[in-house]
Wavefront OBJ file of the C-alpha trace (Angstrom):
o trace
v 0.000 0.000 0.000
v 2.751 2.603 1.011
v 4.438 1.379 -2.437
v 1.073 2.307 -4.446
v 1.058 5.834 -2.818
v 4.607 6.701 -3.240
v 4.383 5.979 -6.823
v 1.022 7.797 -7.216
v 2.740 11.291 -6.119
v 5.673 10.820 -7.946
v 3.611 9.782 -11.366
v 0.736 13.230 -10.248
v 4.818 15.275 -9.924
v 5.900 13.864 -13.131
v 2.759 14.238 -14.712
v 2.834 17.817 -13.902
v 6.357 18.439 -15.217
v 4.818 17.459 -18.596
v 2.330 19.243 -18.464
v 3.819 22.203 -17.771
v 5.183 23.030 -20.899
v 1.576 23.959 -22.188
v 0.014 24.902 -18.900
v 2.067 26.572 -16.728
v 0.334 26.914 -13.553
v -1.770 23.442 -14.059
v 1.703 21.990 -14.117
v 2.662 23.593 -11.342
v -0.120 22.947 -9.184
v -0.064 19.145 -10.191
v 3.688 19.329 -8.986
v 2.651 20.670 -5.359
v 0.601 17.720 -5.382
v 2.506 15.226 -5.818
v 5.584 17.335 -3.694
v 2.520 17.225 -0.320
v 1.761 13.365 -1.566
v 5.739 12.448 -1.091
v 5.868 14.355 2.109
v 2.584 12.643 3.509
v 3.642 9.400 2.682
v 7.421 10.012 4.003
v 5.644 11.223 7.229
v 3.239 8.493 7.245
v 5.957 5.746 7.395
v 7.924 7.780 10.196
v 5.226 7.006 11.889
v 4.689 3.470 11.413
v 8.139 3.399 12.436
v 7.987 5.078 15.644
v 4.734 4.432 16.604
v 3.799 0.899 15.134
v 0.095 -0.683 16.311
v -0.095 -2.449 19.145
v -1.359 -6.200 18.891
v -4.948 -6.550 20.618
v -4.381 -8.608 23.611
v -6.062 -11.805 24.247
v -9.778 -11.255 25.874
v -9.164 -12.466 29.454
v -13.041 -13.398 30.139
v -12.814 -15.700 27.078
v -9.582 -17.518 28.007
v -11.166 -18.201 31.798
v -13.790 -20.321 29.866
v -11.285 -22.357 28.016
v -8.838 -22.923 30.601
v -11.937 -24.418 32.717
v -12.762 -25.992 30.162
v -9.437 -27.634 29.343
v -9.159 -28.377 33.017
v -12.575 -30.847 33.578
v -11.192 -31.945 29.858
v -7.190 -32.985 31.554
v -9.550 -34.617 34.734
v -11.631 -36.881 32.622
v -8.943 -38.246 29.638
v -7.534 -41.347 30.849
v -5.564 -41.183 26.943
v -1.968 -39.858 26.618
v -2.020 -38.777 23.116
v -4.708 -37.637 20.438
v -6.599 -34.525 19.111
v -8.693 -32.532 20.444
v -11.223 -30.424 18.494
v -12.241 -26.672 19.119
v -15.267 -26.106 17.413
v -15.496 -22.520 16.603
v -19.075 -20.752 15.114
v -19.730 -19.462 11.585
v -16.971 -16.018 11.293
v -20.069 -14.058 11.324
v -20.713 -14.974 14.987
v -17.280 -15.177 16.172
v -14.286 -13.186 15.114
v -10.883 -13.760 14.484
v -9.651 -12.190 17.831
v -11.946 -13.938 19.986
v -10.786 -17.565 18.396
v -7.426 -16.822 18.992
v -8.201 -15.811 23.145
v -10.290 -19.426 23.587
v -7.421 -21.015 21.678
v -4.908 -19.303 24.182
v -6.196 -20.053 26.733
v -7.105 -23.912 26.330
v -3.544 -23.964 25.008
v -1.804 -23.069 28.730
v -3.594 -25.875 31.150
v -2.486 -28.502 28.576
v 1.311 -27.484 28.420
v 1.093 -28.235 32.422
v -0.633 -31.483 31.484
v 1.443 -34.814 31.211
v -0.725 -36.194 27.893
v 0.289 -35.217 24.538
v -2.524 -33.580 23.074
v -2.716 -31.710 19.622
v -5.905 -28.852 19.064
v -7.209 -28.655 16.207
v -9.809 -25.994 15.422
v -12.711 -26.578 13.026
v -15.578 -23.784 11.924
v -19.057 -24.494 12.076
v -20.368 -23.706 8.286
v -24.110 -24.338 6.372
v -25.979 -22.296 4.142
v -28.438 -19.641 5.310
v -28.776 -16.912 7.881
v -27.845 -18.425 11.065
v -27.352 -21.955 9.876
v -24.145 -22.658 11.084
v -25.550 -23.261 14.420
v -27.896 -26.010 12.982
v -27.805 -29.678 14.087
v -26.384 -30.381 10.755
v -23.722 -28.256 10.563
v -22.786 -29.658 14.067
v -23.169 -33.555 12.116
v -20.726 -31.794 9.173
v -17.988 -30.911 11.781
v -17.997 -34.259 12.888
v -17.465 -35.560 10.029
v -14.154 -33.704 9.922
v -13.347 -34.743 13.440
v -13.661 -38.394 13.891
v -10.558 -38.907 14.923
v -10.875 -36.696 18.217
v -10.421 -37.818 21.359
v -12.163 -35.023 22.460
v -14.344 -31.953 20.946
v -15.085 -28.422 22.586
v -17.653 -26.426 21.385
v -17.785 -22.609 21.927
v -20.773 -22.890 19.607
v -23.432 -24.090 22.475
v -25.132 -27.241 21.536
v -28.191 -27.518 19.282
v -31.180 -28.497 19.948
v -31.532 -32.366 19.330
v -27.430 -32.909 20.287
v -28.263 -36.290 21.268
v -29.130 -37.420 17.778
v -25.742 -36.724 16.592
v -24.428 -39.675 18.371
v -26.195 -43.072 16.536
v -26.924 -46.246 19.111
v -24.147 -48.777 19.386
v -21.647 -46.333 18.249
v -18.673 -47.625 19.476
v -16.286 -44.428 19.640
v -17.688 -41.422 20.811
v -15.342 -38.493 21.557
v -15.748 -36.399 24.936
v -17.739 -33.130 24.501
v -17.145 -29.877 26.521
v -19.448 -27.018 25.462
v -19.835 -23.167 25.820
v -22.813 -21.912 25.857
v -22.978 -18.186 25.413
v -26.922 -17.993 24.962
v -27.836 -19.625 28.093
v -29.351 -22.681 26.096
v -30.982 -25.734 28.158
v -29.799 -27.327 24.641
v -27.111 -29.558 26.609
v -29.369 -31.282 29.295
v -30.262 -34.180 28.225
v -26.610 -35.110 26.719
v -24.834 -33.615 30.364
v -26.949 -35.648 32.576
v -26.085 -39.108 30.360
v -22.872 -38.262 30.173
v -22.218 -37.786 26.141
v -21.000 -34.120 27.457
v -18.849 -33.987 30.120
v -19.070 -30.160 31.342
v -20.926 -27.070 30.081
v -19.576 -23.553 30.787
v -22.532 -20.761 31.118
v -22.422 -16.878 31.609
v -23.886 -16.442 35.028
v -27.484 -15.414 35.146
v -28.180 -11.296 36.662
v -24.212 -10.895 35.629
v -23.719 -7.628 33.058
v -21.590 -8.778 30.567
v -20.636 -5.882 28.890
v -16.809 -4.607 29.438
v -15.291 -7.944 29.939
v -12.442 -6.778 27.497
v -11.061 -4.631 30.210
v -11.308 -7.510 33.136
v -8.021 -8.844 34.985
v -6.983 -10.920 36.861
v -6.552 -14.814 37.794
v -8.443 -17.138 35.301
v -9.998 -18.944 38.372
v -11.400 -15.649 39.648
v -12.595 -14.070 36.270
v -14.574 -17.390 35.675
v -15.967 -17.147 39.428
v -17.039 -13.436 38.787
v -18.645 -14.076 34.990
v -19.627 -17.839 34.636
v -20.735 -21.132 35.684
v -20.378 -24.799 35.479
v -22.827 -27.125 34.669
v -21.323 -30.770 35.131
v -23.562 -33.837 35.284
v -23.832 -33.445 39.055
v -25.884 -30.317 39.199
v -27.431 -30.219 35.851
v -30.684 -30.137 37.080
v -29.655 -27.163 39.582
v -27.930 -24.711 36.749
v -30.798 -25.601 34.537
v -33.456 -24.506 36.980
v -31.492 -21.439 37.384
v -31.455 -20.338 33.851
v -35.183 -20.700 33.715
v -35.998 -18.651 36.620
v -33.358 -15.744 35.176
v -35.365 -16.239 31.866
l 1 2 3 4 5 6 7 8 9 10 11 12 13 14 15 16 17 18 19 20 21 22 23 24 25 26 27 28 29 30 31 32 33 34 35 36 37 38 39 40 41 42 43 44 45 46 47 48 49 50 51 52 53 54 55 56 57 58 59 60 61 62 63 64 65 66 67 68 69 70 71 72 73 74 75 76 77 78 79 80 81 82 83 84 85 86 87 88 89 90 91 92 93 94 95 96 97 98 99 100 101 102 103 104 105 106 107 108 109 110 111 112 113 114 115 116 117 118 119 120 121 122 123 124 125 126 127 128 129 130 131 132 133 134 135 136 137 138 139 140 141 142 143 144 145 146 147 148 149 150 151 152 153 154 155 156 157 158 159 160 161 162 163 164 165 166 167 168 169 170 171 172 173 174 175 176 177 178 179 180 181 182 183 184 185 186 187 188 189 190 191 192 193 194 195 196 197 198 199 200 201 202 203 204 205 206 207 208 209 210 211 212 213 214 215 216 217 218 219 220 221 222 223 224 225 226 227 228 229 230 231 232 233 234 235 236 237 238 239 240 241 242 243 244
């Protein structure tokens, strides 16, 4: 980009030495042009230079959730090795930025962890508005994932999540879900045990200017969230109804 504009004011300079020779003051005014365009783009790199963008650091609210997560995940594996599959939303619903923060922080728990353990990350996709989130874009992704020992879903769970598992299927990986709407989606699977954990925002919490929050991971996920395991399933559930 900084090449394209330097060689747009010299080419407006040049053009107005040419032109010049017929129009005087066109020429020169086309040559003050292109003189201000060198100058803005010398001063514009200076200040790249001195002053370069700082990289957007990792949301701290959205790393709490994986490195829960990735904790009940390191209790329950009895394998060593394998991959384990974070299942990101459609783009629309989930930006670059905030992939990269769950990624982060499911990343640190595991290099404490004694298993060897690979992510992989895999984005829900289907056709329409809001389709991503479908039951069969959820039966797509697994198709990709089969080999997973485990999968972790910060796109909630949809509704019918037990069909996605057929009877007498032999090989069925561990499921850990976040569930930013506050879905009852996960209930049935959570109490029989096809998910292991479901993280929740916590019901009468504000939400809003968790980009700015610090602190311990354990405390940030005390303050913002909860934990729905198969032991109180029927408790968080309850509570989500009565907030709603």
């Amino acid at each position: 980009m900084m090449f394209l504009l330097l060689l747009a004011a010299l080419a407006v300079a040049g053009a107005g030495g040419w032109v010049g020779r017929r129009w005087r003051v066109l020429g020169q005014v086309m040559m003050w042009l292109g003189g201000l365009g060198l100058i803005g783009v010398i001063a514009l790199q200076v200040r790249q230079n001195l002053f370069p963008p700082q990289p957007k650091m990792p949301n701290r609210c959205e790393m709490a959730v994986s490195y829960r997560l990735a904790n009940c995940l390191l209790e329950d594996l009895t394998v060593q090795s394998g991959s384990i599959v974070l299942l990101f939303p459609e783009r629309q619903h989930m930006d670059e930025d905030s992939e990269q923060s769950y990624e982060d922080g499911f990343i640190a728990p595991l290099r404490h962890g004694h298993a060897r353990l690979g992510l992989k990350a895999v984005r829900l996709e289907g056709p329409g508005h809001d389709a991503g989130d479908s039951l069969s874009a959820f039966k797509q992704a697994l198709a990709q994932s089969q080999e997973a020992v485990a999968i972790v879903s910060y796109a909630g769970a949809p509704a019918g999540f037990e069909t996605l598992f057929p009877a007498g299927q032999s090989k069925v990986p561990l499921w850990y879900v976040y569930d930013p709407a506050g879905t009852t989606n996960w209930l049935g699977a959570l109490k029989d045990g096809r998910i292991r954990a479901v993280v929740l925002p916590r019901p009468g919490v504000d939400l809003r200017g968790r980009d700015a929050v610090v602190g311990m991971p354990e405390t940030i996920f005390e303050r913002f969230y909860l934990l729905a395991t198969p032991a109180n399933a029927d408790q968080v559930a309850a509570s989500l109804k009565a907030q709603n």
